[in-house]
C-alpha positions as CSV (number, residue, x, y, z in Angstrom):
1,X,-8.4,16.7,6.0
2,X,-7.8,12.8,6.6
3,X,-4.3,12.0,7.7
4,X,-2.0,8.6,7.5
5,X,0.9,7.5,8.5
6,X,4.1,7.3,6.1
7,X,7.5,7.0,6.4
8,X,6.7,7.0,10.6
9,X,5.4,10.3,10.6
10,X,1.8,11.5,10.5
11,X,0.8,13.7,7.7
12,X,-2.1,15.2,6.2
13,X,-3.5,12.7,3.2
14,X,-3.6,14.5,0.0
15,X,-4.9,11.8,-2.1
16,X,-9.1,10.9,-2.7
17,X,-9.4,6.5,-2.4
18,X,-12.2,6.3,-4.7
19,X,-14.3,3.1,-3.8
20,X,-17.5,3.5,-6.2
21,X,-17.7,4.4,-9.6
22,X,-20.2,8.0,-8.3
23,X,-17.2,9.7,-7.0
24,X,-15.6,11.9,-9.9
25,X,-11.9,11.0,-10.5
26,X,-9.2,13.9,-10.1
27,X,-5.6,13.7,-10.4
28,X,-4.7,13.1,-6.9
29,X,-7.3,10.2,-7.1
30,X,-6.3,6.5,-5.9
31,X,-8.5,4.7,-8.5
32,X,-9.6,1.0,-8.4
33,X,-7.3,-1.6,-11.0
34,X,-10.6,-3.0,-12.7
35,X,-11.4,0.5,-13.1
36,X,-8.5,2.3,-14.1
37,X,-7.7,-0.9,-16.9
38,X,-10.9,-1.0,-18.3
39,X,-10.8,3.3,-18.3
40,X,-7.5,4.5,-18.5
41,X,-8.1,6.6,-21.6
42,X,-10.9,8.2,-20.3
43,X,-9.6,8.5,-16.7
44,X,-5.9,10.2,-17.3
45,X,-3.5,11.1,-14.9
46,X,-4.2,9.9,-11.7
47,X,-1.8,9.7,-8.1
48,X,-2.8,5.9,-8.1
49,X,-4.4,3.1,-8.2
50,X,-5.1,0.2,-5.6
51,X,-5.6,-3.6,-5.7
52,X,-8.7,-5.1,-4.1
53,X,-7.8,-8.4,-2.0
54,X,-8.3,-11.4,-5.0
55,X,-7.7,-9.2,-7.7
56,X,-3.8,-10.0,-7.3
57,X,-0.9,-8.6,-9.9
58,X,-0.7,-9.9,-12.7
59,X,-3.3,-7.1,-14.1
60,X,0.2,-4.9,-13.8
61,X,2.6,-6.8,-16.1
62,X,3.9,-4.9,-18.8
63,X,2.2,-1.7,-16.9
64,X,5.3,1.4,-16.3
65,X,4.4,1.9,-12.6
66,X,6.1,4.8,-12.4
67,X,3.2,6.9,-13.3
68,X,1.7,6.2,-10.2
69,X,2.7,8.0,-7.0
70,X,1.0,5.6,-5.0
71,X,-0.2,2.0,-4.8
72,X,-2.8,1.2,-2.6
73,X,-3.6,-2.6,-1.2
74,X,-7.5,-3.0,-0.2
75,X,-7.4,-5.0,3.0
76,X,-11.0,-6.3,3.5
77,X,-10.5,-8.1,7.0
78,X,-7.2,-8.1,9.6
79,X,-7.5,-11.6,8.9
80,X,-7.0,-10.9,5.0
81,X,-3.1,-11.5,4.2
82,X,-3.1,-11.5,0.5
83,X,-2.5,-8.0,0.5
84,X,0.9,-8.7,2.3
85,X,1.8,-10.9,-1.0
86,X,0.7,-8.4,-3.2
87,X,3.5,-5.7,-1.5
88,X,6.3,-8.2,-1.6
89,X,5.5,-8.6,-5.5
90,X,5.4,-4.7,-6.3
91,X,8.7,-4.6,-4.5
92,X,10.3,-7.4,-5.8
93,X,8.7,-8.7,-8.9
94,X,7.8,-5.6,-10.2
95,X,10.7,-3.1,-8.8
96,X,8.0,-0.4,-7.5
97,X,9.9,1.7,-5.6
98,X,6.8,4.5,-4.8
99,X,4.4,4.2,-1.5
100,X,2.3,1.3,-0.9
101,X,-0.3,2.3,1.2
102,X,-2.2,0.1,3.5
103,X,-6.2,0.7,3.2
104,X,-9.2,-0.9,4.8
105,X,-9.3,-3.5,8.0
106,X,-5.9,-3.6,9.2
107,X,-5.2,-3.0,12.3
108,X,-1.4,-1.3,14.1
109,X,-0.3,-4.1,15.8
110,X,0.1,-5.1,11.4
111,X,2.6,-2.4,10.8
112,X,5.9,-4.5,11.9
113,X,4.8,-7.3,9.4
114,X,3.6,-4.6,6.5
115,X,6.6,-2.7,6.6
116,X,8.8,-5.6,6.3
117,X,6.9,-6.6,2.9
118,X,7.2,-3.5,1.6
119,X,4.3,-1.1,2.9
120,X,5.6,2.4,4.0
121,X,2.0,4.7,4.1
122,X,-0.8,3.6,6.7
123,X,-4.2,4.9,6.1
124,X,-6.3,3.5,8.7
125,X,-10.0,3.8,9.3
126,X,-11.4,6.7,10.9
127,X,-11.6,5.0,14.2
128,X,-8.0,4.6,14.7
129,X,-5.9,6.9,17.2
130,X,-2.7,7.6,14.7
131,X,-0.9,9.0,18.0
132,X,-1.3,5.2,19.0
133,X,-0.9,3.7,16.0
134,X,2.5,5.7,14.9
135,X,3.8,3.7,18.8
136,X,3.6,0.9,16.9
137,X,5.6,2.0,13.4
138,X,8.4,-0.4,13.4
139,X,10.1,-2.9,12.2
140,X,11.3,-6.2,14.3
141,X,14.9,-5.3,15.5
142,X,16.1,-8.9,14.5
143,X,14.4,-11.2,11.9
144,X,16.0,-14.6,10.6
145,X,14.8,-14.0,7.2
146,X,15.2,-11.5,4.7
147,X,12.4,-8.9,4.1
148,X,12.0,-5.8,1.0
149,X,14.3,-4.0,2.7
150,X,17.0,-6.0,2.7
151,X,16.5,-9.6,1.2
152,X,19.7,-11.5,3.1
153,X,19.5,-14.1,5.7
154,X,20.4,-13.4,8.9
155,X,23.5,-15.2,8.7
156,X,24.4,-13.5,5.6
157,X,24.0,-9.9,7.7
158,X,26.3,-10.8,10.0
């Protein structure tokens, strides 16, 4: 079984990240948003759904999030920051408060900057140590600005 990183703690991945429209959806499936809008009647209950760099939020407004364990964000390069956008919207814009999940080409010198927009699940590609990777699960100790976690100005947390 696959395993990821969330919370900071490495545990087995219990949910299928369905990428093609071959692989049969399940209930613990993470389907794709074009997918799952233009199929939700015929696909059911699912664990989630994740958002393909360009395809942005808006698709989720007026969409209860709540029946959805996870979120996933599709990163399709390192180099590829919309994804961080996207997680500071579902936790601020939207007021998801279930896992974000990290997928695709991102790599764990990311995880300080993901988890401070939001992201709290890592499933990186198969190549990545996780032992190594979960060294590098942490937050900044000190940041100027505000993050998810706690939107204040440092002067304001003083």
């Amino acid at each position: 079984m696959l395993k990821l990183i969330k919370n900071g703690k490495i545990i087995d991945n219990e949910q299928i990240w369905i990428q093609d429209n071959d692989t049969p959806i399940t209930s613990n499936a993470i389907v794709p948003l074009a997918r799952w809008h233009a199929e939700q009647e015929a696909i059911g209950k699912v664990a989630g759904i994740w958002i393909d760099a360009g395809e942005g939020t808006e698709q989720l407004e007026g969409v209860d999030l709540t029946q959805f364990a996870v979120i996933g964000i599709n990163f399709p390069a390192f180099t590829d920051g919309r994804g961080f956008s996207y997680a500071r919207l579902l936790r601020e814009r939207f007021n998801y408060q279930g896992e974000i999940r990290a997928l695709g080409y991102f790599i764990p010198d990311q995880q300080g900057y993901l988890l401070r927009v939001g992201f709290n699940a890592f499933q990186f590609n198969a190549d990545v140590d996780l032992e190594k990777a979960l060294l590098l699960h942490k937050s900044f100790s000190v940041a100027y600005q505000g993050d998810a976690n706690d939107p204040r100005p440092m002067f304001l947390r003083r």
